[in-house]
C-alpha positions in Angstrom: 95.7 105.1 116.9 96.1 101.4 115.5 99.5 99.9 115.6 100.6 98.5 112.2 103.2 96.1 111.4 104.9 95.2 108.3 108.0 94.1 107.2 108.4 95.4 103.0 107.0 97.2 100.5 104.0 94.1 100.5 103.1 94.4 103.6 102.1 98.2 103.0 100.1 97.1 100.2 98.1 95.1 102.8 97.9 98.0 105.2 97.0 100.6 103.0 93.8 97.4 102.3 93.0 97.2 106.0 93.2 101.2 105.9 89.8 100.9 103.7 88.3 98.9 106.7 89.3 101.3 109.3 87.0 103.6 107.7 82.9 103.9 109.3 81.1 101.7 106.8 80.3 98.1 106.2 82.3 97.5 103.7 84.1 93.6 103.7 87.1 92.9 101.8 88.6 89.4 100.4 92.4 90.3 100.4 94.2 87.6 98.0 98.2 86.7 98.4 100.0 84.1 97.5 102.7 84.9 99.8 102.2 83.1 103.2 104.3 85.3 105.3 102.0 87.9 103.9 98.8 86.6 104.1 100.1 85.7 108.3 101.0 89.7 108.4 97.6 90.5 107.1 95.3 88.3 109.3 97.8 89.7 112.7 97.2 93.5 111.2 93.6 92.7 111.1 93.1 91.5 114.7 94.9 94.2 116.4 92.6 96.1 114.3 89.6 94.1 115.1 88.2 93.8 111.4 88.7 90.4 111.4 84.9 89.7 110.4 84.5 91.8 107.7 87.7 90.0 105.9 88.6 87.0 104.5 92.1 86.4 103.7 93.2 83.4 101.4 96.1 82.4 101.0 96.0 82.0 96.8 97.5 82.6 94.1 94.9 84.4 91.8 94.7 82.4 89.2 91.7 81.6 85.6 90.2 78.8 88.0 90.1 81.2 91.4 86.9 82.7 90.8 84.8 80.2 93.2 87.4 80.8 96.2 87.2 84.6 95.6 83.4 84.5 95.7 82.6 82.9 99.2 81.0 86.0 100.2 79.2 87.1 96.7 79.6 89.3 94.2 81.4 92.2 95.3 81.4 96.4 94.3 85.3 96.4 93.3 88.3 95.1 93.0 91.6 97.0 94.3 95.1 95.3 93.2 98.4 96.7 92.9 99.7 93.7 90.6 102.9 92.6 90.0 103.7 95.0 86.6 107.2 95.1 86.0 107.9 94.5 82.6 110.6 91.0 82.7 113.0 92.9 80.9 113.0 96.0 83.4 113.4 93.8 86.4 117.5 93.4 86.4 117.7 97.7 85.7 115.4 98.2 89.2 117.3 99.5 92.0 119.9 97.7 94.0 117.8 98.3 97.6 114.4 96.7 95.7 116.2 93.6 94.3 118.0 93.7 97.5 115.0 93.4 99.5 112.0 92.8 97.9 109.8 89.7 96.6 110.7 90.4 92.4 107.2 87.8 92.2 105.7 90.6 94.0 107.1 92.8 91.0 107.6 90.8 88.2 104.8 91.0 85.9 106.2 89.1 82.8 106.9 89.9 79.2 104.9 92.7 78.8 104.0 93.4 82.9 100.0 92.2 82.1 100.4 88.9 83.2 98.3 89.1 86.1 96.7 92.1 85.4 95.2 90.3 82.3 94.4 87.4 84.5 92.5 89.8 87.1 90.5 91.3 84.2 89.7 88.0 82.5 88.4 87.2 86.4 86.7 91.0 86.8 83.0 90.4 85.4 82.7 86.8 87.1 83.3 88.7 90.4 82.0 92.3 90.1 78.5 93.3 90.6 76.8 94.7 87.9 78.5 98.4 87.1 80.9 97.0 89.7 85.0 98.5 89.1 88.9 97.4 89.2 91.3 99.8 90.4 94.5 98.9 89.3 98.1 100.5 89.8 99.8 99.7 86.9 103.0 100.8 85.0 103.4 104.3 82.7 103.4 102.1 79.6 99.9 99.9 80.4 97.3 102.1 79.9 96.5 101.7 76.3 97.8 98.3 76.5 94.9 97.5 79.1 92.4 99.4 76.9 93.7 97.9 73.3 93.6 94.3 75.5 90.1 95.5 76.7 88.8 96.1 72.9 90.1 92.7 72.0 88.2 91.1 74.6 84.2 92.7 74.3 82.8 89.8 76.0 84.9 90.5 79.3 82.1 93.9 79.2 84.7 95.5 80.6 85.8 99.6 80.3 88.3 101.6 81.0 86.5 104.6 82.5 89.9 106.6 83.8 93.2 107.3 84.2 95.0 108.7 87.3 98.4 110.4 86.9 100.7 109.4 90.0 102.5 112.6 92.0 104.9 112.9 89.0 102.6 113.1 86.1 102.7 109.7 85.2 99.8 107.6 84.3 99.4 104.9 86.8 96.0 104.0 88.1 93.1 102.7 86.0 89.6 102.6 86.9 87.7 100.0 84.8 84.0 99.1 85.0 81.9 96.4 84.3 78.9 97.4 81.9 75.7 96.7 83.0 74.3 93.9 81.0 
């Protein structure tokens, strides 16, 4: 069995990416961070792993204009983010051991937690191949924020085509595709 290392909560997210890899397939990934500590942790995971060539790590922060850096090796068949989501206003109520220890920009999502998710969406159909999907984990209170965001924005093509419920009922992952044009 593989030896992971990680440090935090983050570096799990990046694990639980180069888990995908681990799997028989082809599948590549682009896995995106603007953390450098994280992005280091993520290229040393995926050596002792050997999957170095079928990912390409960046160190970015995922921004409107980061579409031609995230497309170096096409178009691809999904996008998987856990986002910072935190509502701003929830972030001083979080637990003393998260703001203790944690990146809060890992967490911090802004006024209404859809900072980057919005961002990531608005990105979505410039990256995705056609019928292509984002999986996003995102906060109780998002999904019909995502989907009434999603309405207001028909030229994104973009669908919200499920929602997951977490282990305690709560609605936290979102599958949305990209329509076939």
């Amino acid at each position: 069995m593989a030896k992971f290392r990680h440090e935090n909560y983050d570096d799990k997210k990046a694990l639980e990416l180069l888990a995908l890899l681990v799997c028989p397939g082809k599948s590549r990934v682009i896995a995106v961070d603007k953390e450098k500590a994280a992005v280091d942790l993520t290229r040393e995971n995926a050596h002792r792993l050997q999957l170095q060539d079928r990912i390409h790590i960046l160190h970015h922060d995922v921004s409107y204009g980061s579409a031609k850096q995230l497309l170096l090796w096409g178009p691809v068949d999904f996008i998987v983010s856990n986002p910072p989501y935190v509502f701003h206003k929830d972030m001083a109520s979080l637990d003393a051991e998260i703001l203790r220890y944690e990146d809060l920009d890992a967490l911090d999502g802004g006024d209404d937690g859809m900072r980057v998710i919005k961002t990531i969406l608005a990105l979505a159909p410039s990256l995705l191949k056609d019928s292509g999907s984002v999986f996003l984990e995102v906060d109780p209170r998002h999904p019909n924020m995502v989907e009434n965001w999603l309405q207001a924005h028909p030229n994104l093509l973009l669908v919200l085509r499920a929602i997951h419920k977490d282990f305690c009922g709560k609605p936290r992952f979102l599958h949305i595709q990209n329509q076939s044009r």
